[in-house]
N, C-alpha and C positions, 0 to 999 in steps of 0.2 A: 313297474319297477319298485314296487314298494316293497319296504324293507332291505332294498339293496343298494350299492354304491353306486353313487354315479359313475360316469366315465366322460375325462373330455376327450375332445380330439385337437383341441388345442394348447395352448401351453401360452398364461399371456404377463409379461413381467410387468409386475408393480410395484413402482419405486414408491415408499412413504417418505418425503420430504421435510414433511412438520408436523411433529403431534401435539394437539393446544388442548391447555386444563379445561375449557368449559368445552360444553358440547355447540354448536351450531343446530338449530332447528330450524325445519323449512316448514312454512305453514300450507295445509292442502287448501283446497278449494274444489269443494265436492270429491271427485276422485286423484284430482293430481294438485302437483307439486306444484305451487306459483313459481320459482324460476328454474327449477327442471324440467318441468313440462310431466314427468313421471308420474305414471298411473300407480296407488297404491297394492293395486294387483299384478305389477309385473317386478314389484319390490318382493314379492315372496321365492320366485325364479335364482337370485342372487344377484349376479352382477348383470347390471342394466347397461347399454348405452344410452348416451344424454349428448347433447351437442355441444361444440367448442363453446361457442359462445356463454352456455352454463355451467360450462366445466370452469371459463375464464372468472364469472364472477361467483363461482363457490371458491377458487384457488384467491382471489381476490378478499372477498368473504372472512376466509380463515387465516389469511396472513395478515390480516387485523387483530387477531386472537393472540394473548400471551401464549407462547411456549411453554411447554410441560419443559423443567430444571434438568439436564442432563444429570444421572448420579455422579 
């Protein structure tokens, strides 16, 4: 398929709840994520699953972060 659009066949909604001024970096450890677990090569794919438990402490994570200033 190259050169061409993807297609999904699903449709998956994503609410963005908070968007914070600095960035959050996750450090690797050879090929993955220390607390996603996530392989750098399945970050090129797009949207990855990760489990609750590191969903819980990135949501956690970034609600330490200041807020970007509503205009």
């Amino acid at each position: 398929m190259a050169g061409r659009a993807r297609r999904w066949r699903s449709v998956i909604p994503i609410r963005v709840v908070r968007e914070v001024s600095e960035s959050y970096k996750l450090p690797f450890v050879r090929d993955r994520q220390e607390v996603t677990g996530i392989s750098s090569n399945s970050l090129r794919f797009g949207l990855v699953h990760i489990s609750d438990a590191a969903g819980d402490t990135l949501s956690a994570a970034l609600a330490e972060r200041v807020p970007v200033a509503a205009p």
